[in-house]
PyMOL Python script that loads the backbone (N, CA, C, O; Angstrom):
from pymol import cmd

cmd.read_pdbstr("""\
ATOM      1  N   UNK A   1      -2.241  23.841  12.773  1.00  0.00           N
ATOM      2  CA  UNK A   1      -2.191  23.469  11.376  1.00  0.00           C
ATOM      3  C   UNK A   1      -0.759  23.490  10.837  1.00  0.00           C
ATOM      4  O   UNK A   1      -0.452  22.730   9.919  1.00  0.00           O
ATOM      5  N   UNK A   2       0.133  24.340  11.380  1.00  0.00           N
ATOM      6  CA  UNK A   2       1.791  24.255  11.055  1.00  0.00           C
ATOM      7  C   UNK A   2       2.165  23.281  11.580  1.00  0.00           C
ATOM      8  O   UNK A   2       3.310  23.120  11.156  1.00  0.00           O
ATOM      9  N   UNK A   3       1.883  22.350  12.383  1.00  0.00           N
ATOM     10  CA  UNK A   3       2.320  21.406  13.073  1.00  0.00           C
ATOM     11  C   UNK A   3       2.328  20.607  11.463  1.00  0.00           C
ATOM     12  O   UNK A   3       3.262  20.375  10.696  1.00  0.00           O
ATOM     13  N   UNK A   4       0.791  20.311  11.361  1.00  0.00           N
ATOM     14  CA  UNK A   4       0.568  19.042  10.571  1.00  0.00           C
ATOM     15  C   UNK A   4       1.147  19.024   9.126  1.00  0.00           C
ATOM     16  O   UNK A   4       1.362  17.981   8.510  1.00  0.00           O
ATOM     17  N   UNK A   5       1.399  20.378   8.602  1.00  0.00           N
ATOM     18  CA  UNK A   5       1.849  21.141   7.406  1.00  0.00           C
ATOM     19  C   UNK A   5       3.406  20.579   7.591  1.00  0.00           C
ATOM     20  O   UNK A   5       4.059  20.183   6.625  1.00  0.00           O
ATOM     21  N   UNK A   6       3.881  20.593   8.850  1.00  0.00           N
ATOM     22  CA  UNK A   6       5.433  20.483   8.761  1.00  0.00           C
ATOM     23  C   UNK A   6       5.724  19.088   8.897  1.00  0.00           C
ATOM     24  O   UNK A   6       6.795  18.550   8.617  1.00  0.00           O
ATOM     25  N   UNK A   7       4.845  18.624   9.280  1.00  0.00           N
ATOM     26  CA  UNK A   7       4.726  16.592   9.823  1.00  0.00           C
ATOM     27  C   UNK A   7       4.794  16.220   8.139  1.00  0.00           C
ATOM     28  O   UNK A   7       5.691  15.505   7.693  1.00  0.00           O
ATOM     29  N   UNK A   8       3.686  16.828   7.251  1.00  0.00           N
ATOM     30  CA  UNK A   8       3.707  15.911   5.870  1.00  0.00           C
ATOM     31  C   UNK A   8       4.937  16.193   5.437  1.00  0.00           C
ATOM     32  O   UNK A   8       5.616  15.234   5.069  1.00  0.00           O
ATOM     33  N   UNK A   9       5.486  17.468   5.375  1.00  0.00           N
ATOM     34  CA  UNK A   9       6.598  17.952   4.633  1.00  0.00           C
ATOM     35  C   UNK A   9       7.875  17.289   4.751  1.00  0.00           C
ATOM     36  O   UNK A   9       8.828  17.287   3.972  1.00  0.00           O
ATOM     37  N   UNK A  10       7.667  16.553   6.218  1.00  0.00           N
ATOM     38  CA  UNK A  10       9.342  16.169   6.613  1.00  0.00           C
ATOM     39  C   UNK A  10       9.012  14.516   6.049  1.00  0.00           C
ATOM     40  O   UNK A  10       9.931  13.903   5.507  1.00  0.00           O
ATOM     41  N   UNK A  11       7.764  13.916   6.205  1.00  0.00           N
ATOM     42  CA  UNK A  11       7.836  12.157   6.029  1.00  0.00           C
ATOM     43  C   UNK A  11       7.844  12.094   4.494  1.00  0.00           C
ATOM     44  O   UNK A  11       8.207  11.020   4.014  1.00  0.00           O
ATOM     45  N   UNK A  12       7.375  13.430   3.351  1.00  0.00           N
ATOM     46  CA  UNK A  12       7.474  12.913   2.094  1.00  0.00           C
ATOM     47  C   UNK A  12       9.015  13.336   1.944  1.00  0.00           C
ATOM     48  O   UNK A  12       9.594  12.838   0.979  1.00  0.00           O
ATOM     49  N   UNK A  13       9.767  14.211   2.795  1.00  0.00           N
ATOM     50  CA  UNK A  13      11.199  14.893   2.145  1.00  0.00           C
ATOM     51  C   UNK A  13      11.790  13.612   2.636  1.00  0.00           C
ATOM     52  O   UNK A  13      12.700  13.163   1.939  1.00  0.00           O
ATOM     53  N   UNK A  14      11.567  13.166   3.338  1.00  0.00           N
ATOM     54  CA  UNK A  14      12.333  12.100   4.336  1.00  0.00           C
ATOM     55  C   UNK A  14      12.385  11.034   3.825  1.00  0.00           C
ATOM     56  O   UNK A  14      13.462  10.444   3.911  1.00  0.00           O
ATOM     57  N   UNK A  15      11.169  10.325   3.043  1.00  0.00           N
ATOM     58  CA  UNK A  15      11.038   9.307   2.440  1.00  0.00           C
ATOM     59  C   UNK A  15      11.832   9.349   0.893  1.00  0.00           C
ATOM     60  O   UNK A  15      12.835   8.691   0.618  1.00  0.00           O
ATOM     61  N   UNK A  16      11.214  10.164   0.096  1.00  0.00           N
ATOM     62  CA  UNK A  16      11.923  10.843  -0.997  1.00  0.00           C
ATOM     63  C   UNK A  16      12.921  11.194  -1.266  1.00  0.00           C
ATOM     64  O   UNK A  16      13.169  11.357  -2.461  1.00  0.00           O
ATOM     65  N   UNK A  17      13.965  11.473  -0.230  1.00  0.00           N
ATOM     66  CA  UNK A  17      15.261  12.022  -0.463  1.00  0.00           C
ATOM     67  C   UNK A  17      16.167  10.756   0.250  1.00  0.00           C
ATOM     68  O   UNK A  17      17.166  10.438  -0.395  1.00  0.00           O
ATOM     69  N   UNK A  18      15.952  10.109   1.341  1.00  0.00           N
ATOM     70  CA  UNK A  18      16.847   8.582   1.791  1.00  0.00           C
ATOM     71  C   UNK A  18      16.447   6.708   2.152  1.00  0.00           C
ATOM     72  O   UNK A  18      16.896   5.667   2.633  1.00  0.00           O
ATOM     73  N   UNK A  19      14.912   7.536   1.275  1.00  0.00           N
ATOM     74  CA  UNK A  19      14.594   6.482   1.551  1.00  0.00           C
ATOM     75  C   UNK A  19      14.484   5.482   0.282  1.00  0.00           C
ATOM     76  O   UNK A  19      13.693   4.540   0.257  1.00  0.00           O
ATOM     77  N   UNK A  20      15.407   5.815  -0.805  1.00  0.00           N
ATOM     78  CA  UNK A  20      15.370   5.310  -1.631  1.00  0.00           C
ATOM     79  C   UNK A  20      17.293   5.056  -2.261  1.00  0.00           C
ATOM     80  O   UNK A  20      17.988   6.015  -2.594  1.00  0.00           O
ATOM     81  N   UNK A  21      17.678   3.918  -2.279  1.00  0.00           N
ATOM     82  CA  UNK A  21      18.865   3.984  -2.770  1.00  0.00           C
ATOM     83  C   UNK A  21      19.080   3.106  -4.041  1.00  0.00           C
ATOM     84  O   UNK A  21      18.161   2.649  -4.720  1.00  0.00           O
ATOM     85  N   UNK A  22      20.352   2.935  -4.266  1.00  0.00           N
ATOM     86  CA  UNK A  22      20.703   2.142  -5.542  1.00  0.00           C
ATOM     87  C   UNK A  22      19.693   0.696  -5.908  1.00  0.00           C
ATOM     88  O   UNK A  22      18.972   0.365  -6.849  1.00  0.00           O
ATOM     89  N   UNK A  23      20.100   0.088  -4.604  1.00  0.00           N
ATOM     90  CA  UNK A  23      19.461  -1.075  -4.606  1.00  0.00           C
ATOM     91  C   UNK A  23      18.120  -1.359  -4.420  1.00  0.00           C
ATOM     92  O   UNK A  23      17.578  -2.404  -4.778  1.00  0.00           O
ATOM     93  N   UNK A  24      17.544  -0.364  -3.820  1.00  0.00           N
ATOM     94  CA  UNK A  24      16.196  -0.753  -3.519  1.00  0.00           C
ATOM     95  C   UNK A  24      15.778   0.714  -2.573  1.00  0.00           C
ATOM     96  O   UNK A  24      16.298   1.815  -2.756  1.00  0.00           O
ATOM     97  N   UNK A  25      14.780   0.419  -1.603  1.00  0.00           N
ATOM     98  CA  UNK A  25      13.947   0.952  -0.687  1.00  0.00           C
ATOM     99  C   UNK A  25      14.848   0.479   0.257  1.00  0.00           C
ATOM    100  O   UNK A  25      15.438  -0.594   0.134  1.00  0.00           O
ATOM    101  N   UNK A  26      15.004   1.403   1.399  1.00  0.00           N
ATOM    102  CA  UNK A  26      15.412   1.170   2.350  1.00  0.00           C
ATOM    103  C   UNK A  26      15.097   0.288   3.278  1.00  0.00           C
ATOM    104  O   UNK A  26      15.970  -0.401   3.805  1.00  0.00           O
ATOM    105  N   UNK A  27      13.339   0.153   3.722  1.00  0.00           N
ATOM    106  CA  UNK A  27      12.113   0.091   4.506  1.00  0.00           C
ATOM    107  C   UNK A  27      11.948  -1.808   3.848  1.00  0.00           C
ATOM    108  O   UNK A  27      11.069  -2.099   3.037  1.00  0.00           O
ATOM    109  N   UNK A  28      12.754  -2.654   4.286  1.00  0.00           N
ATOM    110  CA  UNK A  28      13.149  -3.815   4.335  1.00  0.00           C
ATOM    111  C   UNK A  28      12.797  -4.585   2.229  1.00  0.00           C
ATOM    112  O   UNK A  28      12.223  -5.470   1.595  1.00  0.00           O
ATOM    113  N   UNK A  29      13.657  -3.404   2.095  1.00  0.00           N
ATOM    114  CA  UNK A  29      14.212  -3.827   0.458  1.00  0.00           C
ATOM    115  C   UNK A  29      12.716  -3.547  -0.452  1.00  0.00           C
ATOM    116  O   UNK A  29      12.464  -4.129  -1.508  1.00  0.00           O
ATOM    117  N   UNK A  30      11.881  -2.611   0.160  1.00  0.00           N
ATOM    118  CA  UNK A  30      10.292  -3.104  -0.678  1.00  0.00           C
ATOM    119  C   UNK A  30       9.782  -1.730  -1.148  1.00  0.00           C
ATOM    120  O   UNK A  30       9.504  -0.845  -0.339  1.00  0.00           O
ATOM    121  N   UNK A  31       9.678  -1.591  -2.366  1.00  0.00           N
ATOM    122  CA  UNK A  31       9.518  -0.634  -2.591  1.00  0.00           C
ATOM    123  C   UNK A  31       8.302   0.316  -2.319  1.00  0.00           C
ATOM    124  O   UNK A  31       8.305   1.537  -2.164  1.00  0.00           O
ATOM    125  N   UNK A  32       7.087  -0.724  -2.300  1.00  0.00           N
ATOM    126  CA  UNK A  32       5.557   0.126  -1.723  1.00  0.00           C
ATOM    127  C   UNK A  32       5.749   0.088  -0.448  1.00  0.00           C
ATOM    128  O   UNK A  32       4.676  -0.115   0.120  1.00  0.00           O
ATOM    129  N   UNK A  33       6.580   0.183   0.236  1.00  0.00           N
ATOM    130  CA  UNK A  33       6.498   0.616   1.279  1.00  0.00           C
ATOM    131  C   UNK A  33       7.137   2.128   1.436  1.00  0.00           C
ATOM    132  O   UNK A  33       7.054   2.803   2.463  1.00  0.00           O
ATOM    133  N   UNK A  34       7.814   2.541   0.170  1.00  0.00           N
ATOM    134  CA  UNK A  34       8.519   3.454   0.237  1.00  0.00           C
ATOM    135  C   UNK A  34       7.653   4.448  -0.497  1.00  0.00           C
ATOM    136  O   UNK A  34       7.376   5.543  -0.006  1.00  0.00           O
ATOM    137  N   UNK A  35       7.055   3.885  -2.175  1.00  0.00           N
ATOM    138  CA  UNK A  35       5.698   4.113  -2.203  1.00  0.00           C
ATOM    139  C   UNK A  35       4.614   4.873  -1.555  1.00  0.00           C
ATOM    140  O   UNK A  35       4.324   6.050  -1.769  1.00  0.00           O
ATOM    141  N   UNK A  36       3.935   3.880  -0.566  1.00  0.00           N
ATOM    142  CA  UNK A  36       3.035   4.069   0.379  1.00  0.00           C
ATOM    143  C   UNK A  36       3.338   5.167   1.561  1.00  0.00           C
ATOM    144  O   UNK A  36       2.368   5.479   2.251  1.00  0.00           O
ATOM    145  N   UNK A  37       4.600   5.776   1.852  1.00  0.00           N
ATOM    146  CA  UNK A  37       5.360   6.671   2.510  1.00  0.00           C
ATOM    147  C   UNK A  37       4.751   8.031   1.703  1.00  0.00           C
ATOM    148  O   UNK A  37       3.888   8.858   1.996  1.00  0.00           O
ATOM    149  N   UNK A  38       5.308   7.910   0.975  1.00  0.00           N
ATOM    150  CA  UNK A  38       5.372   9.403  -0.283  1.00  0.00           C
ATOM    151  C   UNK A  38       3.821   9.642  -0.717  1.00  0.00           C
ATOM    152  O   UNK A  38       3.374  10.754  -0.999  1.00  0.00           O
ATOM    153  N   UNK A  39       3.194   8.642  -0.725  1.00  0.00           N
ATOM    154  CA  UNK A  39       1.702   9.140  -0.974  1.00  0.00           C
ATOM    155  C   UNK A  39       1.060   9.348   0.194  1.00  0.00           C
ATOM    156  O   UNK A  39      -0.097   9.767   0.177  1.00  0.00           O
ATOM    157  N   UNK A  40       1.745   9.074   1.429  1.00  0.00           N
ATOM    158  CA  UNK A  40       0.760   9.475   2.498  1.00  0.00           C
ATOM    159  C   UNK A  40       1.209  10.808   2.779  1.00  0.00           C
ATOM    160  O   UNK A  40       0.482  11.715   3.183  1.00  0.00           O
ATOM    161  N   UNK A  41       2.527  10.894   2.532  1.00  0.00           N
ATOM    162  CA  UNK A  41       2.583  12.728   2.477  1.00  0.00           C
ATOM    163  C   UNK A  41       1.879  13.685   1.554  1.00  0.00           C
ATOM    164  O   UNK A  41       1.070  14.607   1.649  1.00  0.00           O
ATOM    165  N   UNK A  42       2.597  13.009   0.558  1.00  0.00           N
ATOM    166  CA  UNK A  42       1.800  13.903  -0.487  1.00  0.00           C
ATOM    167  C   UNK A  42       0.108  14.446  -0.278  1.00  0.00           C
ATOM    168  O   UNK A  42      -0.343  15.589  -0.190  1.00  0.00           O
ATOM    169  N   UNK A  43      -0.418  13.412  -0.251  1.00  0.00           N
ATOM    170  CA  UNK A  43      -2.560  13.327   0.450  1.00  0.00           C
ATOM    171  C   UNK A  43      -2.450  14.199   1.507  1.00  0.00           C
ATOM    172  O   UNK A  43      -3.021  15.285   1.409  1.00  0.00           O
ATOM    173  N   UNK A  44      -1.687  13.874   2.721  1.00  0.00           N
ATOM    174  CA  UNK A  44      -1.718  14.802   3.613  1.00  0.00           C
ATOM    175  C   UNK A  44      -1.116  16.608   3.399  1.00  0.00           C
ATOM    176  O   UNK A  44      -1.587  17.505   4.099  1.00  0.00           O
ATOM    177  N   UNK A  45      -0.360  16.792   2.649  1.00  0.00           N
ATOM    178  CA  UNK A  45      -0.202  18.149   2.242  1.00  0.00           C
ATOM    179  C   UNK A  45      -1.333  18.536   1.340  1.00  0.00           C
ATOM    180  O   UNK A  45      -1.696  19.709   1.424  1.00  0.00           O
ATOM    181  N   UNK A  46      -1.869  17.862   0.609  1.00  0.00           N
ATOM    182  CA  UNK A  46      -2.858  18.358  -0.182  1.00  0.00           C
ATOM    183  C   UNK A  46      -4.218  18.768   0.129  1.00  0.00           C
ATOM    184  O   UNK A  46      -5.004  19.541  -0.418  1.00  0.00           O
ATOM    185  N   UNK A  47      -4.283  17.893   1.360  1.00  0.00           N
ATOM    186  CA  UNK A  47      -5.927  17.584   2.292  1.00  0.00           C
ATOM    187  C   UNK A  47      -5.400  18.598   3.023  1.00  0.00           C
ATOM    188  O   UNK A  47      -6.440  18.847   3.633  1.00  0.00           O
ATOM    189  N   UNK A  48      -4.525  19.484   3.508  1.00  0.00           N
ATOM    190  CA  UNK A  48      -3.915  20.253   4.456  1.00  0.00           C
ATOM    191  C   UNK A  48      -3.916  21.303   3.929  1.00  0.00           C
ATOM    192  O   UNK A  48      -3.498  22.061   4.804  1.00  0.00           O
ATOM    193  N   UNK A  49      -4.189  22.093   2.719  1.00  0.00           N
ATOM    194  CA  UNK A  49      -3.935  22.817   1.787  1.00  0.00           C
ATOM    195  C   UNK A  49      -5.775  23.108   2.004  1.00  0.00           C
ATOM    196  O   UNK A  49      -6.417  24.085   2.391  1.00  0.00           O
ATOM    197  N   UNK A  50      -6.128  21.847   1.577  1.00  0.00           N
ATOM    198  CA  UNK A  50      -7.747  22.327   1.079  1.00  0.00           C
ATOM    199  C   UNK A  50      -8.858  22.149   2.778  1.00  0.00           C
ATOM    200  O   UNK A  50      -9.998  22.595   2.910  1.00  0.00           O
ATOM    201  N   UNK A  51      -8.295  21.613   3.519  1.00  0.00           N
ATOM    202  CA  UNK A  51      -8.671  21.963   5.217  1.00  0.00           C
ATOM    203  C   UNK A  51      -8.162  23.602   5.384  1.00  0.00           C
ATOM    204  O   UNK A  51      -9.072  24.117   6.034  1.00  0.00           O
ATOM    205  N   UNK A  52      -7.275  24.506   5.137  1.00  0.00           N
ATOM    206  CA  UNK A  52      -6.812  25.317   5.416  1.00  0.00           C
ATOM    207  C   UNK A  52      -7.318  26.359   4.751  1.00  0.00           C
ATOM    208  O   UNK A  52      -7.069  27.438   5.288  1.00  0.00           O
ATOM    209  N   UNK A  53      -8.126  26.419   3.479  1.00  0.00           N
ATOM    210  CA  UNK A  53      -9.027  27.052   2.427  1.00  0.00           C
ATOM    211  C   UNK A  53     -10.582  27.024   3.448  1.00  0.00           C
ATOM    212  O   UNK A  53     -11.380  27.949   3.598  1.00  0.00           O
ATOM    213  N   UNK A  54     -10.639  25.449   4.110  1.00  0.00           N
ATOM    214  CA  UNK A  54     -12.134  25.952   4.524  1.00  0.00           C
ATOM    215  C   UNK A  54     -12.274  25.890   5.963  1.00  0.00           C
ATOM    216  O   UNK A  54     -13.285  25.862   6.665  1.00  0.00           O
ATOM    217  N   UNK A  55     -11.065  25.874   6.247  1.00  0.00           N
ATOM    218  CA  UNK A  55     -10.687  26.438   7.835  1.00  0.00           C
ATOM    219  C   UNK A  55     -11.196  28.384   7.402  1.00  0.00           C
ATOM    220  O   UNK A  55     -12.184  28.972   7.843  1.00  0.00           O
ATOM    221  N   UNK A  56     -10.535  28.734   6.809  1.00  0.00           N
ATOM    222  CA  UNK A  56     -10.248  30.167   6.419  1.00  0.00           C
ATOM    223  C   UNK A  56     -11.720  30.849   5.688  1.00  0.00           C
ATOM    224  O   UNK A  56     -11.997  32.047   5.727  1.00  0.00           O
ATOM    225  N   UNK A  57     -12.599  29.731   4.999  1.00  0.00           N
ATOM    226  CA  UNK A  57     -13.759  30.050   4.456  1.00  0.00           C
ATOM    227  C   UNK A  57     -14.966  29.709   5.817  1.00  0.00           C
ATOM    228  O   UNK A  57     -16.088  30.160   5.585  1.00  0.00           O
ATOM    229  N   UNK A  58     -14.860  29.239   6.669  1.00  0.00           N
ATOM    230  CA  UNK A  58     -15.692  28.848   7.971  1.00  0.00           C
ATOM    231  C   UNK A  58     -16.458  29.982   7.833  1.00  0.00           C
ATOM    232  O   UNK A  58     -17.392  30.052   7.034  1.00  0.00           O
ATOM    233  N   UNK A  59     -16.232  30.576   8.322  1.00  0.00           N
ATOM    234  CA  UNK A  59     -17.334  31.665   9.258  1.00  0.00           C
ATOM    235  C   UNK A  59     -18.217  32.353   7.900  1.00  0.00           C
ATOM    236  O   UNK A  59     -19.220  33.019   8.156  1.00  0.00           O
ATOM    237  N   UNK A  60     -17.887  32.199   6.793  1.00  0.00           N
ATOM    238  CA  UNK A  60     -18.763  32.781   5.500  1.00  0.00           C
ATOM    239  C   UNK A  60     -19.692  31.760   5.469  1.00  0.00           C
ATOM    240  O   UNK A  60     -20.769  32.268   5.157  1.00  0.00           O
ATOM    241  N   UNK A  61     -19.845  30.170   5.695  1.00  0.00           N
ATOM    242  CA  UNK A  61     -20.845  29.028   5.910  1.00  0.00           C
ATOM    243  C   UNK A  61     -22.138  29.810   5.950  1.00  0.00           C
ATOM    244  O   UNK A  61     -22.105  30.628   6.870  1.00  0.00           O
ATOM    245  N   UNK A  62     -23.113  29.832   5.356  1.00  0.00           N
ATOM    246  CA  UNK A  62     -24.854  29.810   6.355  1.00  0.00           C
ATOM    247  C   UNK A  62     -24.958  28.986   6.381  1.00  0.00           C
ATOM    248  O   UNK A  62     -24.877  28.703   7.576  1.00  0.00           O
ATOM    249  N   UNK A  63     -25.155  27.952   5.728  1.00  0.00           N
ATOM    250  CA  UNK A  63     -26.111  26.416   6.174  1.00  0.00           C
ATOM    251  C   UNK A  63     -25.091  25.810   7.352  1.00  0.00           C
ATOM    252  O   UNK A  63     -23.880  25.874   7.137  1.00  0.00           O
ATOM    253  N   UNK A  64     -25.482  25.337   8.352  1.00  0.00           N
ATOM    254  CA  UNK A  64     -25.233  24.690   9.631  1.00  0.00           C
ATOM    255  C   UNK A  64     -24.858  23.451   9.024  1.00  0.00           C
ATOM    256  O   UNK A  64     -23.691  23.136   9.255  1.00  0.00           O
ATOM    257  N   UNK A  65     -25.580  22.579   8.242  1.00  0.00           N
ATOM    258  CA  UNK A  65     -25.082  21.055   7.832  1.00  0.00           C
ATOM    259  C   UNK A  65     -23.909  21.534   7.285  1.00  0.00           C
ATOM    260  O   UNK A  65     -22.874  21.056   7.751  1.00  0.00           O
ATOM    261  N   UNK A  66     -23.820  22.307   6.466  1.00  0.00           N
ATOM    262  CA  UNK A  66     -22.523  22.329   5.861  1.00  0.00           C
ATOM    263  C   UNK A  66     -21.126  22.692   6.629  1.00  0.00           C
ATOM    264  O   UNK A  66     -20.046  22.222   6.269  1.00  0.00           O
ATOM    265  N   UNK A  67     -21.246  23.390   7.487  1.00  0.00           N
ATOM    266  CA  UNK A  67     -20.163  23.431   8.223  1.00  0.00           C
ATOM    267  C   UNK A  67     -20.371  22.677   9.495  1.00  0.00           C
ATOM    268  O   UNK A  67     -19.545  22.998  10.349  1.00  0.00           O
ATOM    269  N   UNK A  68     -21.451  21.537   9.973  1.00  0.00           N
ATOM    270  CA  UNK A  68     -21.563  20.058  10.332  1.00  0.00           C
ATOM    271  C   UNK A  68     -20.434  18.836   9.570  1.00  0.00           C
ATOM    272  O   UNK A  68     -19.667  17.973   9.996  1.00  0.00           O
ATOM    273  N   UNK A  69     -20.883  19.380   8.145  1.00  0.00           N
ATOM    274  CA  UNK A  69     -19.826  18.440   7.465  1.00  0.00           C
ATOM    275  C   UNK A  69     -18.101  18.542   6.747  1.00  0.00           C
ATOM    276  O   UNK A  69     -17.293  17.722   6.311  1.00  0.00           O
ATOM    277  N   UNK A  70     -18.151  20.453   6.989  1.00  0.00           N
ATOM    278  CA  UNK A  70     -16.358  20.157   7.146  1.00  0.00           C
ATOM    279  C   UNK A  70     -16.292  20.107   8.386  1.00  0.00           C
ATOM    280  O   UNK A  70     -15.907  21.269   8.259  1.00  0.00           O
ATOM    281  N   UNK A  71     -16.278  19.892   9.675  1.00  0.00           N
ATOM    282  CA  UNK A  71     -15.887  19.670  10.828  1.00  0.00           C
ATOM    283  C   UNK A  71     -16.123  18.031  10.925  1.00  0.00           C
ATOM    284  O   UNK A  71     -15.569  17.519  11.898  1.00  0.00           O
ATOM    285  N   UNK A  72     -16.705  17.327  10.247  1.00  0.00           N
ATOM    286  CA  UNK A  72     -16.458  15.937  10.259  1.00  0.00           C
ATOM    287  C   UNK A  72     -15.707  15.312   9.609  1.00  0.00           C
ATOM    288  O   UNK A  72     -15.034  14.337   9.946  1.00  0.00           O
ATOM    289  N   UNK A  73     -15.795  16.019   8.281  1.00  0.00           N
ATOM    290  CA  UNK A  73     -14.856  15.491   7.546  1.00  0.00           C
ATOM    291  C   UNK A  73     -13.745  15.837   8.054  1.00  0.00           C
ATOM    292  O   UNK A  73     -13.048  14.860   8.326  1.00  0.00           O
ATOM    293  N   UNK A  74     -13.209  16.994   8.338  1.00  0.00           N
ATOM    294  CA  UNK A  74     -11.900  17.201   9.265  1.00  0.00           C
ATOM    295  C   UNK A  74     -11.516  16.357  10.350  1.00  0.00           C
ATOM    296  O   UNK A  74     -10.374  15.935  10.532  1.00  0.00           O
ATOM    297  N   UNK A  75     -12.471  16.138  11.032  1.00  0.00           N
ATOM    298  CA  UNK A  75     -11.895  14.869  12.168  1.00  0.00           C
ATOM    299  C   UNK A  75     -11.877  13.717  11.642  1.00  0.00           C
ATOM    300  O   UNK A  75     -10.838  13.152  11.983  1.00  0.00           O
ATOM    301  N   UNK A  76     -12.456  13.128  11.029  1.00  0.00           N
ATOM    302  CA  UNK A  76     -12.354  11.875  10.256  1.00  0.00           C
ATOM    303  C   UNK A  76     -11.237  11.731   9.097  1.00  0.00           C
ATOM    304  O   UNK A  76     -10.886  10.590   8.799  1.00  0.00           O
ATOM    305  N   UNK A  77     -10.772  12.623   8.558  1.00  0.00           N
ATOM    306  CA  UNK A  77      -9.432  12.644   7.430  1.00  0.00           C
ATOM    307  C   UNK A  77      -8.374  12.829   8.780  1.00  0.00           C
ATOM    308  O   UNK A  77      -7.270  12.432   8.408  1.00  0.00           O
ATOM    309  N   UNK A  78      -8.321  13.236  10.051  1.00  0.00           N
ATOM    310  CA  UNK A  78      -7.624  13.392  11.274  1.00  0.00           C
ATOM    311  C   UNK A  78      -7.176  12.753  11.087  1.00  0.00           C
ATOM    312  O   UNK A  78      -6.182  12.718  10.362  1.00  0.00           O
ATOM    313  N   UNK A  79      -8.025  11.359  12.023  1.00  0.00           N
ATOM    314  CA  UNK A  79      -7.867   9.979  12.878  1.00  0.00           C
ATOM    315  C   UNK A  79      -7.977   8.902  11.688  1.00  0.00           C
ATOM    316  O   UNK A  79      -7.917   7.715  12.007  1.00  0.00           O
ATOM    317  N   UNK A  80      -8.150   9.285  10.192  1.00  0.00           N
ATOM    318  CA  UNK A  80      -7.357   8.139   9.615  1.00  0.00           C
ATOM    319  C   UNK A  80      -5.924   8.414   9.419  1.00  0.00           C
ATOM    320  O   UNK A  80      -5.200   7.522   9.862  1.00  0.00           O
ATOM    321  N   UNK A  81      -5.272   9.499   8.826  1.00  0.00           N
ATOM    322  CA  UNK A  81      -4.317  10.253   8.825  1.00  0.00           C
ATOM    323  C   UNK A  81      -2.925   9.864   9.890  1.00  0.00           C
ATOM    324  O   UNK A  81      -1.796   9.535   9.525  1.00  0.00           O
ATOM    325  N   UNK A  82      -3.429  10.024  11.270  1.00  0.00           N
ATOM    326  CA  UNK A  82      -3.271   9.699  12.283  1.00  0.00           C
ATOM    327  C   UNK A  82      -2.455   8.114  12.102  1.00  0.00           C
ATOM    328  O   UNK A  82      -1.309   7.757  11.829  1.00  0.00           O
ATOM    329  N   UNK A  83      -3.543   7.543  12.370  1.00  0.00           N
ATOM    330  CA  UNK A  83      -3.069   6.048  11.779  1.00  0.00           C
ATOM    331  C   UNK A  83      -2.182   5.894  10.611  1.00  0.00           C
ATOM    332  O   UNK A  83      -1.119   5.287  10.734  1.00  0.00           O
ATOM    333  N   UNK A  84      -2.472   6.297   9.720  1.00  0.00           N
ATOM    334  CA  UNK A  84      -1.745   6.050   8.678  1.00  0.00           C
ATOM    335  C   UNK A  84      -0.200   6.288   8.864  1.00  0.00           C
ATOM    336  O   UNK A  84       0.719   5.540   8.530  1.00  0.00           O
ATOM    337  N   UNK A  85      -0.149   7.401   9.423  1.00  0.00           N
ATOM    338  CA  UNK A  85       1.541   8.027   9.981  1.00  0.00           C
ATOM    339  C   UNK A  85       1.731   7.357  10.769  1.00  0.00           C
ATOM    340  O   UNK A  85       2.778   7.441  11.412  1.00  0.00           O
TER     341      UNK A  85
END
""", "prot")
cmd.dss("prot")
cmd.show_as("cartoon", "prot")
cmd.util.cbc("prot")
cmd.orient("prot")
């Protein structure tokens, strides 16, 4: 989970801090692309924040569907995530 914590941290600092100059966006003069950078960090620190609350709340679960469905939803916010980066 520090992995993925340190992955959002560096593409929104990264995007946010050079990826923006006088003239424009760096990322072929366009700005939603620079945009679309900073919000995929941002989502991912936030979804990383609240995965890490019910990473940490797991084992208090009784109902089985329910901790069926943060373990899906966790792989599925993954492998779009994934892509998205």
């Amino acid at each position: 989970m520090l992995y993925v914590q340190l992955c959002a941290v560096v593409v929104f600092g990264c995007i946010s801090d050079q990826g923006w100059v006088a003239s424009g966006c760096v990322y072929n003069n366009n700005g939603d692309a620079c945009r679309f950078g900073t919000a995929i960090g941002i989502i991912a620190f936030l979804a990383l924040m609240a995965f890490l609350v019910s990473d940490a709340m797991f084992d208090s679960i009784a109902n089985v569907m329910h901790k069926k469905y943060v373990v899906v939803t966790d792989i599925a916010f993954s492998g779009v995530f994934t892509c998205c980066f």
